[in-house]
N, C-alpha and C positions, 0 to 999 in steps of 0.2 A: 278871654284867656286868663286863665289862675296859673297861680304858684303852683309847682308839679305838675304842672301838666305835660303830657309827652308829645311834644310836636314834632313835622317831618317836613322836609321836603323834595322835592321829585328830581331823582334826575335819570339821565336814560345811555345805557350803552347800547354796545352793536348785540347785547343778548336779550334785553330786557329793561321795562322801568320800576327804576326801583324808588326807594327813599333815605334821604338820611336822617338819621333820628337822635334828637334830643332832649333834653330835660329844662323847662321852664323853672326858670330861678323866681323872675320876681323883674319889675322893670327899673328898676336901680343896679339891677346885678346881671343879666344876660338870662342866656343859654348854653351847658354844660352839655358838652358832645364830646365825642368820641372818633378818632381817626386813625391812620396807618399811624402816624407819626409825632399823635397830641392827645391828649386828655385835659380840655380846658375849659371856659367861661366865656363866652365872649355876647355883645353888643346884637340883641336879637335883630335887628337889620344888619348885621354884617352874617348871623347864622343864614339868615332866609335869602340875602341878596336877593337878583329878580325874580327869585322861583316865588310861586304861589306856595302859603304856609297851609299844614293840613293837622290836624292834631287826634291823635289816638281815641277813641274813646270804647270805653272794657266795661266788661258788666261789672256794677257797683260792687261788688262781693272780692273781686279778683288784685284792688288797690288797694296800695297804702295809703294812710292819711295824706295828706298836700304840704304839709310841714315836714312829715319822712322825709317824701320822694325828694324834697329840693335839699334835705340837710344829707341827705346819702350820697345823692350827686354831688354836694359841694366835699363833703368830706373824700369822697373818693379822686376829684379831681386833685384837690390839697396833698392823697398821699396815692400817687399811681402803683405804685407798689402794690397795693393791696387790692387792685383791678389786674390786674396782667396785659399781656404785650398783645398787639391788635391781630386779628385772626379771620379775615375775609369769612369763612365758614364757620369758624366756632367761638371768636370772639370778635364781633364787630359794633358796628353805634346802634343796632336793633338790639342787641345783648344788654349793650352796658341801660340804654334807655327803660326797656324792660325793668330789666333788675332795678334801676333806680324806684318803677312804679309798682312792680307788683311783688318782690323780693327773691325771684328765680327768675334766671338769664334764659333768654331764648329767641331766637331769630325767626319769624313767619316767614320772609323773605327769603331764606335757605333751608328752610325744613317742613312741617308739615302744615302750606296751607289752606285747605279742608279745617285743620282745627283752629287755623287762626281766624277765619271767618269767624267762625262761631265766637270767639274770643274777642275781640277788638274789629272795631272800623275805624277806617280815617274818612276823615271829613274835611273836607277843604274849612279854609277859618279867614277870614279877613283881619288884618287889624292893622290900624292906623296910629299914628303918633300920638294922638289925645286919646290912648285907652280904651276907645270904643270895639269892640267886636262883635263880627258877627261869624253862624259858620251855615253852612248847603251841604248837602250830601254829598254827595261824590264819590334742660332745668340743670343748671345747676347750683348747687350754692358755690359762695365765694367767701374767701377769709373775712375776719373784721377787722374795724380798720382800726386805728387809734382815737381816741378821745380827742378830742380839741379845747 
């Protein structure tokens, strides 16, 4: 696992399994995600808890550099203002994660997935305390923000 990278992980209602999804900071610094009620940073074992981690992976053409994706995320987390208020269907942590990687928001999990197929896979990922990983198979714009 690298800086930007868009990780997720599983969880399941009485409709469907879905994922929650985040943005890889870096392992000094967390996981920047997105929820009803937060836009934060947190301790990538407190993001994943027990669920198995699974991470995005998008045809090379479709991403931002790995130093964007994690300074867009952190900036955005720093001013929520400039993300908007959480939106099950039109803005959620598949949104904000997106937009952090590829710079237009969009949710596979609520809207068209036939094209997200084609667009990204998740992959299940393993990773452990000493850094090692492995992983198995398995639009719109938004304001800018402020400068830091």
């Amino acid at each position: 696992m690298k800086t930007g990278d868009q990780i997720a992980v599983p969880f399941s209602t009485k409709m469907a399994k879905l994922y929650h999804f985040g943005i890889y900071i870096g392992p000094m610094e967390g996981v920047a995600h997105f929820g009803e009620n937060y836009l934060e940073i947190v301790d990538l074992f407190a993001f994943k808890g027990d669920s198995t981690l699974f991470r995005a992976v998008y045809q090379p053409d479709i991403c931002l550099a790995d130093e964007v994706v994690a300074t867009t995320a952190k900036n955005l987390v720093t001013n929520p203002e400039c993300w908007g208020p959480y939106h099950l269907i039109d803005n959620n942590c598949e949104h904000f994660a997106t937009y952090c990687k590829t710079g237009k928001a969009f949710s596979l999990q609520v809207k068209d997935k036939k094209m997200g197929e084609k667009m990204v896979k998740i992959v299940q990922f393993s990773y452990n305390s000493y850094g090692s990983s492995s992983k198995s198979s398995a639009s719109r714009s938004r304001g800018s923000f402020p400068s830091s």
